[in-house]
C-alpha positions in Angstrom: -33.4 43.8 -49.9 -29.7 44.4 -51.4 -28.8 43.0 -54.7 -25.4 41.7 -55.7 -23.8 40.8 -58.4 -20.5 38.5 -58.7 -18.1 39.8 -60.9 -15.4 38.0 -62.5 -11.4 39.2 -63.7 -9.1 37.0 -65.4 -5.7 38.3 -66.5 -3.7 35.9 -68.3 -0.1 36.2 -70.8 -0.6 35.4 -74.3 2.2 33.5 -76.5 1.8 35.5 -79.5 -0.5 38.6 -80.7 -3.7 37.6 -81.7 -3.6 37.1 -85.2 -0.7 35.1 -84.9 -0.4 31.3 -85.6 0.2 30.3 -82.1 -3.1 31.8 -81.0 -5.4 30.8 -84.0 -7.5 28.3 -81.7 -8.3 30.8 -79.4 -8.9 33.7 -81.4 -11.1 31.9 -84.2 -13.4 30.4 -81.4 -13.8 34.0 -79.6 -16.8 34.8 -80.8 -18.3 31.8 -80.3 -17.4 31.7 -76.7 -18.5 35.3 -75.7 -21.7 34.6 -77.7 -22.4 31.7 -75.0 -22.1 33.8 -72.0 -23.9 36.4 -73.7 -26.8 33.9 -73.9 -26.5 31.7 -70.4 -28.6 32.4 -67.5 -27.4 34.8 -64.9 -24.8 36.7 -67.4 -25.1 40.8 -66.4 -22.5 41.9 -68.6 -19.1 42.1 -69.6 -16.1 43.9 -71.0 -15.7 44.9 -74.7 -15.0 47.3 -76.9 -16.9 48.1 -80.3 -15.6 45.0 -81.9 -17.3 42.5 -79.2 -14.8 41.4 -77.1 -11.5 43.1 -75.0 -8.1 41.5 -76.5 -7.7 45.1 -77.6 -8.2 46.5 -73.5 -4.7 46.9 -72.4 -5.2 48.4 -68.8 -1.2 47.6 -68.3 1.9 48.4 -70.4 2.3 45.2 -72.1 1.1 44.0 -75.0 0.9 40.2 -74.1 -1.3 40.2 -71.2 -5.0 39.9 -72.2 -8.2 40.8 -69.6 -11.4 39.5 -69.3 -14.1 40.7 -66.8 -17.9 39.5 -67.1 -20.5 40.1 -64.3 -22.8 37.4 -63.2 -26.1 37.3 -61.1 -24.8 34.7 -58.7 -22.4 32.0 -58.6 -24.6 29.7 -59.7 
């Protein structure tokens, strides 16, 4: 029997760097949010770097657009 996983990437353009005003709701609830995937049934794994989570990842030349990938057991 074969095993698969679903995988998720979301690219999305900021409004303003991350410690910037205009992101402060999103940036100060961070670690709360990647702490409840970490911790919800069927979560594999996902992207981050040393600090815990991947606003840092820039995998194209531009400085406002922020990735996300997380890898799940099934859609469910």
């Amino acid at each position: 029997m074969k095993k698969y996983h679903l995988s998720q990437l979301d690219i999305g353009r900021v409004l303003g760097t991350m410690d910037s005003q205009i992101m402060y709701g999103f940036a100060s609830r961070l670690d709360e949010i990647n702490a409840l995937a970490d911790t919800t049934e069927g979560f594999v794994w996902r992207l981050q770097t040393d600090e815990g989570n991947a606003t840092s990842i820039h995998v194209f030349d531009d400085d406002m657009l922020l990735i996300n990938m997380s890898v799940w057991e099934s859609i469910e």
